[in-house]
N, C-alpha and C positions, 0 to 999 in steps of 0.2 A: 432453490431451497425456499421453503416456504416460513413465513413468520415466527409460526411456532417451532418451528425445527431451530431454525436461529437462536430461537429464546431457550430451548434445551439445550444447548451448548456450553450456557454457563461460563460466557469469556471472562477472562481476566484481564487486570492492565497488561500484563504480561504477553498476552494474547493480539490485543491490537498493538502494542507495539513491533510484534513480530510480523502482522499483517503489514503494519505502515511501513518498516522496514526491507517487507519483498515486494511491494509495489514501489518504493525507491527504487529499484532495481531494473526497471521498467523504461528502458531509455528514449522513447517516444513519449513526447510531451503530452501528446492527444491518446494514445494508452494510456500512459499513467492517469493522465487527468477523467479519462472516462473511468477506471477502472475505480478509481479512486472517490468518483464521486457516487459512482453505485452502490459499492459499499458503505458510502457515511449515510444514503438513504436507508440501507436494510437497518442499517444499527441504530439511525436516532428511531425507526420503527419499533425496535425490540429492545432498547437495551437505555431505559430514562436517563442515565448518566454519564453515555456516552459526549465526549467533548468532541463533537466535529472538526474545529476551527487548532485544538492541538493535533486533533489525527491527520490533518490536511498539513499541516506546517510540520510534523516528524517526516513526511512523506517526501515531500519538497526539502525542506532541509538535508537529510539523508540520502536523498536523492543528488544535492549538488555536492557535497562530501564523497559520493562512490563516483561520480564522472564529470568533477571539475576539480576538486582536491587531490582524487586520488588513483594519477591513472595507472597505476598497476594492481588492480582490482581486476583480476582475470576472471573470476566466473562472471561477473556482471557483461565483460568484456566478451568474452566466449559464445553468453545465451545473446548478445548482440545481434556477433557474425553468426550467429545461426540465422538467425532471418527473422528474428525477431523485429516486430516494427518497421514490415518492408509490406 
């Protein structure tokens, strides 16, 4: 998706929270972190007030809450054994 497509989007906090929320979810450490770190490029691209360093730390943090706090979190657990991060 290109720059300006991004920038038509119009995200809200609301928005990256739920992003940082389903790359939590992402139980590969080299997934998540790639995944993760392509999207803080598109956004500090498009979006002046985007805060990298909180969207990196909701991700990680929420990330060890779903599969070190909390292991009966089956859809996390579910898209796993799918073969996710294999």
């Amino acid at each position: 998706m290109t720059n300006d497509k991004i920038k038509k989007l119009n995200f809200t906090r609301k928005h990256f929270i739920f992003l940082a929320d389903t790359f939590a979810e992402i139980e590969c450490d080299e997934s998540r972190q790639s995944v993760t770190s392509d999207t803080i490029r598109r956004f500090e691209n498009t979006h002046p007030g985007f805060n990298a360093e909180l969207f990196k730390l909701r991700v990680e943090e929420t990330h060890n809450d779903i599969w070190h706090n909390e292991p009966t979190n089956y859809r996390a657990l579910e898209r796993a054994e799918a073969g996710y991060c294999e």
